[in-house]
Each structure stands twice: as C-alpha cells, then as structure tokens.
C-alpha positions in Angstrom: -154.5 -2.9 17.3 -154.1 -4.6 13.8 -156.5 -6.5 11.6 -155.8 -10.1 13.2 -155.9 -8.9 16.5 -159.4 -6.9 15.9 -160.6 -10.0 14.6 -159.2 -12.1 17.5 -161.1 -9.9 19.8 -164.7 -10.0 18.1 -164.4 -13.4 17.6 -164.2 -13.9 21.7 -166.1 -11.3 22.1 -168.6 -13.6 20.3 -167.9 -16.7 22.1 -169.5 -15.0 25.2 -172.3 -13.3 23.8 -173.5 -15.6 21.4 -176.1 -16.7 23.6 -177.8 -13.9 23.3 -178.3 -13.3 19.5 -181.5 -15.7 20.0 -183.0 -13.0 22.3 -182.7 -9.8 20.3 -185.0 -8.0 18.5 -184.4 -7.6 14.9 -183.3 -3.8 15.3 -181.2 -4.9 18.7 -179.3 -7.2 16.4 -178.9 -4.8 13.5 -177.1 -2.6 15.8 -175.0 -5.0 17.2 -173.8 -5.9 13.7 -173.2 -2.4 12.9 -171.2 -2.0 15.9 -169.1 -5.4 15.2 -168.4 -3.4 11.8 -167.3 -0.3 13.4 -165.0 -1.8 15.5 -163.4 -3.6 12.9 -163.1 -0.6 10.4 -161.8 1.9 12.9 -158.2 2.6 14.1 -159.3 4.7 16.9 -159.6 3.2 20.0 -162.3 4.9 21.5 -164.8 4.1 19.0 -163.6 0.8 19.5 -164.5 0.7 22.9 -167.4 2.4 23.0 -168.9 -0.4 20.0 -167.8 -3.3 22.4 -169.5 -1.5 25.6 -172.3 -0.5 23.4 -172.7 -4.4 22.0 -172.4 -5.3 25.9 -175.2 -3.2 26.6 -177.3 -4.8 23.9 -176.4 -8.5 25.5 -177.5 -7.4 28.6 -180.8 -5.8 27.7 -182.1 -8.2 25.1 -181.6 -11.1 28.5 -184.3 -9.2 30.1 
C-alpha cells in the first residue's frame, strides 16, 4: 500500500469513527492517535491491520 492510499484509508476510516472521538477518554484517544501514526509509518501489513482492528476496538469500547 503506498502513501496516498494509506492516507485514503485513514481518512475513511475516519469518516466512520469520528463519532466516537467525543466519547473517549483522554488516554483512549492518545492511543488511537498513536495507532493512526503506526499505520501510516509502517510498510508491513500486519501492523497495519492490527492498528486499524486495535482503533476499532477503541470505537467500540469508548460507546459503552
């Protein structure tokens, strides 16, 4: 995945979760910043899925 497409992805991947940044924590959304950054940084794709899973996680525990 190259740069543009990495930052096509987050960018959707923002579109549906946005929502939720209102409802996290402080630390909850510290992570899921870090994890936007690892995804964007890293060429290997299972980082980059376990950061979007992981930022997935966060959206659906800060809704509770």
């Amino acid at each position: 995945m190259n740069g543009s497409e990495k930052y096509s992805l987050i960018a959707d991947v923002l579109r549906s979760q946005h929502h939720a940044i209102d409802y996290m924590t402080d630390d909850q959304l510290q992570d899921y910043v870090e994890l936007m950054s690892i995804f964007l940084k890293t060429n290997d794709p299972i980082h980059q899925e376990s950061s979007l899973a992981t930022m997935k996680v966060i959206v659906k525990n800060s809704m509770k």
